[in-house]
C-alpha positions, 0 to 999 in steps of 0.5 A, a space after each residue: 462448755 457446761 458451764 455455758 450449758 448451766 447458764 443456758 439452763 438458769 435463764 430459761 428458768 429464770 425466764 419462764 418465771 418472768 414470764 409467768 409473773 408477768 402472765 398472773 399479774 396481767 390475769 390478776 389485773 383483768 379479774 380485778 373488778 374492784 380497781 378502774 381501769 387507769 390504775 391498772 394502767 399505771 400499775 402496768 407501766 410502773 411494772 414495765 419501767 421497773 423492769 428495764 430498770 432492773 435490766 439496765 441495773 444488771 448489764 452496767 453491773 456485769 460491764 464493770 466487772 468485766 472493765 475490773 476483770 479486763 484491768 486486773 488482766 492488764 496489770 498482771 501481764 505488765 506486772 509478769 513483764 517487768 518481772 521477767 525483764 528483772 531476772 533476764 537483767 544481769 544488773 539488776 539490784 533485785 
């Protein structure tokens, strides 16, 4: 149950820092006099896609560890299984 806690914790941190990235950038963006206003829009998106793309990166890498996990589970319960029927097996060369 902490650990959940903890985790709770660092992504509120985590993104209260995202967000105040996003909040100077965006300031930064506005107070710049200097760069035309089409540049600030590419900037914008190209920050934007590079999120998600960040954010899909993440999620497929935790789905295969979880596929990992899950089939490392499968084959420790089947390698326990057949173990278990060796040694209930009168017969067995084992």
């Amino acid at each position: 149950m902490t650990d959940r806690n903890d985790n709770s914790m660092i992504i509120l941190i985590n993104m209260g820092g995202v967000a105040l990235a996003y909040g100077l950038l965006a300031v930064s963006l506005w107070l710049s006099v200097d760069v035309p206003l089409s540049t600030k829009g590419y900037w914008g998106m190209g920050i934007v896609l590079l999120t998600i793309s960040l954010i899909n990166v993440v999620k497929y890498r935790f789905d295969t560890q979880l596929r990992d996990d899950r089939i490392r589970r499968i084959e420790e319960v089947r390698d326990e299984k057949l173990l278990e029927e060796a040694l209930k097996d009168p017969t067995s060369t084992v």
